[in-house]
C-alpha positions as CSV (number, residue, x, y, z in Angstrom):
1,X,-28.0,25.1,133.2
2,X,-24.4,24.3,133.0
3,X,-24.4,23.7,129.5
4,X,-26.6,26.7,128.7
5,X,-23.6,28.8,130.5
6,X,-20.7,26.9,128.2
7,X,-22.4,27.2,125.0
8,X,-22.4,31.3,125.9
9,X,-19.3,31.3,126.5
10,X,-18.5,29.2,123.7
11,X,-20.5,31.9,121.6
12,X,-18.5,34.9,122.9
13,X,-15.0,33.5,122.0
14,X,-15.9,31.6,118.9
15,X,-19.2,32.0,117.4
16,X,-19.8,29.3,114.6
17,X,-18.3,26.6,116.1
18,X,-20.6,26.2,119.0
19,X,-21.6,22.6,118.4
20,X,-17.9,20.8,117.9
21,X,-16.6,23.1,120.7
22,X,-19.2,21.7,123.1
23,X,-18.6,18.3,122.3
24,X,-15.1,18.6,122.5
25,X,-15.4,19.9,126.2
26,X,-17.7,16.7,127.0
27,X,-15.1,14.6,125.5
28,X,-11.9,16.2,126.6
29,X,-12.5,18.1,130.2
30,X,-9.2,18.2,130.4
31,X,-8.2,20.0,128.0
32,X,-10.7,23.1,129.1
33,X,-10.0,23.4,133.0
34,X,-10.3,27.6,132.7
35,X,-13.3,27.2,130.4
36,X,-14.9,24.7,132.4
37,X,-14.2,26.9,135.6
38,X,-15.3,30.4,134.6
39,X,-18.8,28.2,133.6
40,X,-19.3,27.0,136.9
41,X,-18.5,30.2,138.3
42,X,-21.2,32.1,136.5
43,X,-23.4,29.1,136.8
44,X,-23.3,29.3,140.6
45,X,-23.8,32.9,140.4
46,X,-26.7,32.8,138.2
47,X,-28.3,30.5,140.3
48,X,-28.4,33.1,143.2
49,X,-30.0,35.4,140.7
50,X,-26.8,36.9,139.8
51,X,-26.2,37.8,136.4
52,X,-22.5,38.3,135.2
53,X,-21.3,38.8,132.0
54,X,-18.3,36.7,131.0
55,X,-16.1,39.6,129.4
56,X,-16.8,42.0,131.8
57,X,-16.8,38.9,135.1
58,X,-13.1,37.9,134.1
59,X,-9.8,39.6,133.6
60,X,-7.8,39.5,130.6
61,X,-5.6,36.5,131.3
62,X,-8.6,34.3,132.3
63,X,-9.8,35.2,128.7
64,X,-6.7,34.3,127.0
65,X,-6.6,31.0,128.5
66,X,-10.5,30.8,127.4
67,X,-9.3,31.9,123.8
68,X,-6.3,29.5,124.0
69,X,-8.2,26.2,125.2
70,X,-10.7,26.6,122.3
71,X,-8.4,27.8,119.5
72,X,-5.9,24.6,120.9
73,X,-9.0,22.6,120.3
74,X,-10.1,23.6,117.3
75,X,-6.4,23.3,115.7
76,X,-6.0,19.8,116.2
């Protein structure tokens, strides 16, 4: 279920480049602390029957730092 979260999250911020984004995050945790955190978040949530959506869950800078982990990825 985890993985079914990042890869819509992945799809909001940078649709196209699901695939390479998603192994990158395997690869490189790291490197995607606020993208791996906002998935667990919803993740926990949708397994108590909560539904969020990510751009209205999160507030602007916890986007940024979404936008910022997969566009620093995606520029190396």
């Amino acid at each position: 279920m985890r993985e079914e979260i990042l890869r819509q999250i992945i799809v909001a911020v940078c649709d196209g480049f699901v695939d390479t984004l998603l192994t990158g995050i395997e690869e490189y945790e790291k490197d995607f602390s606020y993208t791996i955190a906002c998935a667990n978040f919803i993740n926990e949530l949708k397994s108590k029957n909560i539904l969020v959506n990510f751009y209205t869950t999160f507030e602007n800078h916890i986007i940024d730092m979404v936008h910022r982990e997969t566009s620093n990825y995606l520029a190396r």
